[in-house]
N, C-alpha and C positions, 0 to 999 in steps of 0.2 A: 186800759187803766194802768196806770204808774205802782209799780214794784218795788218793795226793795227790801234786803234784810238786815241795813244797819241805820237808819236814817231817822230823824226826827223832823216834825214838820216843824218847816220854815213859815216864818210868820208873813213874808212877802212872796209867796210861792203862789201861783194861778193856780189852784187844783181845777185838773179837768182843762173845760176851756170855754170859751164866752160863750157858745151857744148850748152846754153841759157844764155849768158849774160843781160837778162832784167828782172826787179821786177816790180810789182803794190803796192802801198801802199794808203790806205785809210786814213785818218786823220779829227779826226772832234775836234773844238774847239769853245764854246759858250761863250766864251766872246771877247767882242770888244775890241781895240785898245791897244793890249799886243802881243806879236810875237806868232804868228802860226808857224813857223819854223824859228829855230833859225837860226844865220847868219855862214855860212859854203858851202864848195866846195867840187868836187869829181870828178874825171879823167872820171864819167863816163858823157853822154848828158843826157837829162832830157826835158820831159812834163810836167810841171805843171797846172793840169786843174782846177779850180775853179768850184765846186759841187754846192754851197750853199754862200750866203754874198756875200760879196766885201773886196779883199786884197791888200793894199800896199804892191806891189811887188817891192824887188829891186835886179839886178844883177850888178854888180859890183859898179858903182859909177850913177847909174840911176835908178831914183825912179817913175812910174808910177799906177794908180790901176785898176786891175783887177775884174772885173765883174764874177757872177753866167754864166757859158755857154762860157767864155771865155777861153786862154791857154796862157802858156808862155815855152818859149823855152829855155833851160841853155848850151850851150856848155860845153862840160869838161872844168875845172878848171877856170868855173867863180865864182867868190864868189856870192850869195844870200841867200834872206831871204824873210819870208812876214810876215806881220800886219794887224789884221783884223780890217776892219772898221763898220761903222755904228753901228747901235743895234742888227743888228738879228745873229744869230748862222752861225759860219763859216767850211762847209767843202770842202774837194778837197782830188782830186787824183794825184800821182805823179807818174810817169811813167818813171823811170829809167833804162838806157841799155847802153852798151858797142857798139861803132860804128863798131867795130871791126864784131860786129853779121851782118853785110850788108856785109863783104867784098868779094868778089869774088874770089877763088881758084884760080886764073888766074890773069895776069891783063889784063882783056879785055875790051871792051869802058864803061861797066856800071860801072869799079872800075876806070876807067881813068876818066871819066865826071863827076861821081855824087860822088863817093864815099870817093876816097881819096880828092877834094877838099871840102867836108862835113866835113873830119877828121882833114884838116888843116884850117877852119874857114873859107876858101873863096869861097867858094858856101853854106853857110849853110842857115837854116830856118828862116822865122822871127821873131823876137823876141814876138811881142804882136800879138796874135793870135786872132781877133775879130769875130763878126758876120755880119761884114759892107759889106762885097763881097760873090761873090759866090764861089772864092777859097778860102777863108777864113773857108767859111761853111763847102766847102768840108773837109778840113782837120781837121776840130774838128768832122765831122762825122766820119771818121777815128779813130781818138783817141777816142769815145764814142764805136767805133765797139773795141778797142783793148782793152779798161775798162774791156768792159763784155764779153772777151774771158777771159781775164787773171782771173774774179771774178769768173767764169763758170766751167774753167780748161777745156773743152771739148777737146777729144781727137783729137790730131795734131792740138794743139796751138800756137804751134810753127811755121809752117808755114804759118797757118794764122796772125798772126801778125806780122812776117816780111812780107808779103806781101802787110799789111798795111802801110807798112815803108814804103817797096818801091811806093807804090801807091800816099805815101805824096808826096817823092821823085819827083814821075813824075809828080804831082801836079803844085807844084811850078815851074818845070822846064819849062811846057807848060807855063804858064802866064809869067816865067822870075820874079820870085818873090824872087829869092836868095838875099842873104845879104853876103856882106864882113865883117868881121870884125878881119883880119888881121891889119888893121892901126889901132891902141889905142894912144892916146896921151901921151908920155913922160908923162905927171904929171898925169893922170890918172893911167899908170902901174905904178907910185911909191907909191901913195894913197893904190894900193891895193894889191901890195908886203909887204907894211908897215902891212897893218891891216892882213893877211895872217901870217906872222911874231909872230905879238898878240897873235891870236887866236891859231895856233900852239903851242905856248911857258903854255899858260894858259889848253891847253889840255891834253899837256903832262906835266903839274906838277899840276892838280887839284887835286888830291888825298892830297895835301900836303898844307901849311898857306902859301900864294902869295901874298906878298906884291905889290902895284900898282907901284910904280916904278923902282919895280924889274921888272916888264912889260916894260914899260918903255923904259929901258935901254934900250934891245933890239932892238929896234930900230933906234937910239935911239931919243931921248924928255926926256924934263923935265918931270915931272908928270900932273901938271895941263896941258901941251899943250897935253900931249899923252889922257887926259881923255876927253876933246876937242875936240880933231881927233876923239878919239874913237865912242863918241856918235854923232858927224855928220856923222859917217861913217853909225853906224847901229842900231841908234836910242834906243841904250841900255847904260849905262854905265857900264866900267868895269866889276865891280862887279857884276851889274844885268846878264850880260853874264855870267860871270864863275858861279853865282849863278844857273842860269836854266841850263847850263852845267852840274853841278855836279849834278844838281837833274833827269837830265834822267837817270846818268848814275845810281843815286841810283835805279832808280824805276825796272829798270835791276835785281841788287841784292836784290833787296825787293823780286823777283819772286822767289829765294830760301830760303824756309821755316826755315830752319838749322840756317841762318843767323838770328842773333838777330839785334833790330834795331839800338843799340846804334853802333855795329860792321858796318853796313852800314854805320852810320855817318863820323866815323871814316876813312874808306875806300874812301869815295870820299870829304874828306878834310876836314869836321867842327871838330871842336873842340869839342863844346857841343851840347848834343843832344836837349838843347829847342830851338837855335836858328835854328837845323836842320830843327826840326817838325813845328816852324815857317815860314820859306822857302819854305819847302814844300807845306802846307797848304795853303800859298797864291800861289802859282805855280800850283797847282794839285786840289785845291779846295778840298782837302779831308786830314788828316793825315796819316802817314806813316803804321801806322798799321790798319786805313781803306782800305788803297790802298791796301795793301797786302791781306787783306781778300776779297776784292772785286776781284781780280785777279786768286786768288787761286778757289774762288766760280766758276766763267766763268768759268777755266780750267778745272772744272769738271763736266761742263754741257755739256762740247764739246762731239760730240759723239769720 
């Protein structure tokens, strides 16, 4: 299972692989109240477990925070993100899979009761995952068992962790703890088609000089109301977004050696390379050609 401790998932990423649709990823971040994971969706479901701190978490247009030992659940194609709070170091697991991995060769009652209405939002999990109950508990004992298969790799991991699924599955199903959330309000799916919109439009042309109300338009708004929207939506502006967008994607190309730094800049949209390694360095806490020797070093300690 795929590792990492500075990465946010990529919305065109395979987690896992076609014949295991599900990933683990590790993510540690020590500083307080700047995004832990930037704001972004993916067709596939998702655990978000809370290792270490406390995160404001938000999925689509609802902001709650998340506790150490706590979880959170994303349906495909919700938008979220989280913020870490307080003073102490923030980490967590995220646990990404394709529902598609539950389905039944058949359709027989376990794809007719749990499955496909898990796939269509109206039987699915709950959203804030606590330690207030005892189904509660159980199901993050669950996801603590499916952490350390996937960090373990131990042979036939696979069936044990969809077995964990379904045992969440059956969880909730005994106490009746399913949630609908096929009814969204009118003004809420337009809030987050609008910032979907955005963030699309700015993903697929960061590489390049994006004017704000070239943003904007798209959806369209003035500028000052779309910068507005933007930061009530996901507590970043604009440009702080595309800013820490272009810089994952640099820290990507920093991992090949060949590439010079100033050609990374270039590649994911600055102009100049001091403003680059300024972005950077408050983003990553380290500059560009730190990051890269500190990366390249690990890679060769790995056995």
């Amino acid at each position: 299972m795929d590792q990492t401790t500075r990465h946010s998932l990529k919305e065109d990423r395979l987690h896992g692989d076609n014949m295991f649709p599900l990933a683990a990823y590790w993510i540690e971040h020590p500083e307080a109240g700047i995004p832990v994971l930037d704001c972004h969706w993916h067709a596939e479901a998702e655990f978000f477990c809370v290792l270490e701190g406390e995160v404001l978490f938000q999925v689509d247009t609802e902001y709650f925070p998340v506790r150490a030992g706590e979880a959170v659940f994303i349906d495909g194609g919700d938008i979220h993100a989280g913020h870490a709070l307080g003073e102490t170091a923030c980490s967590f697991c995220a646990v990404v899979f394709d529902t598609h991995l539950l389905a039944s060769a058949s359709f027989d009652a376990v794809q007719e009761r749990f499955i496909s209405p898990l796939q269509d939002k109206k039987r699915t999990f709950p959203r804030h995952i606590t330690q207030n109950t005892e189904w509660e508990r159980s199901l993050l004992h669950h996801l603590k068992s499916i952490m350390s298969i996937c960090e373990s790799e131990p042979s036939g991991l696979e069936i044990a962790v969809k077995g964990h699924l379904y045992l969440m599955l059956h969880e909730i199903a005994t106490k009746d703890r399913y949630c609908n959330r096929t009814e969204t309000s009118i003004a809420d799916s337009t809030k987050i088609d609008r910032l979907k919109t955005a963030i699309e439009y700015m993903q697929h042309n960061f590489h390049r000089p994006i004017r704000i109300a070239e943003i904007a338009e798209q959806i369209p708004m003035s500028e000052g109301q779309f910068c507005r929207f933007f930061k009530t939506m996901t507590r970043q502006t604009p440009i702080e977004y595309l800013n820490a967008y272009r810089i994952r994607q640099a820290t990507e190309l920093l991992l090949k050696a060949e590439l010079k730094i100033s050609a990374v800049a270039l590649d994911v949209g600055f102009d100049h390379i001091s403003y680059f390694v300024k972005v950077f360095r408050k983003t990553m806490k380290c500059t560009p050609s730190q990051f890269r020797k500190k990366q390249l070093e690990a890679s060769e300690r790995r056995p």
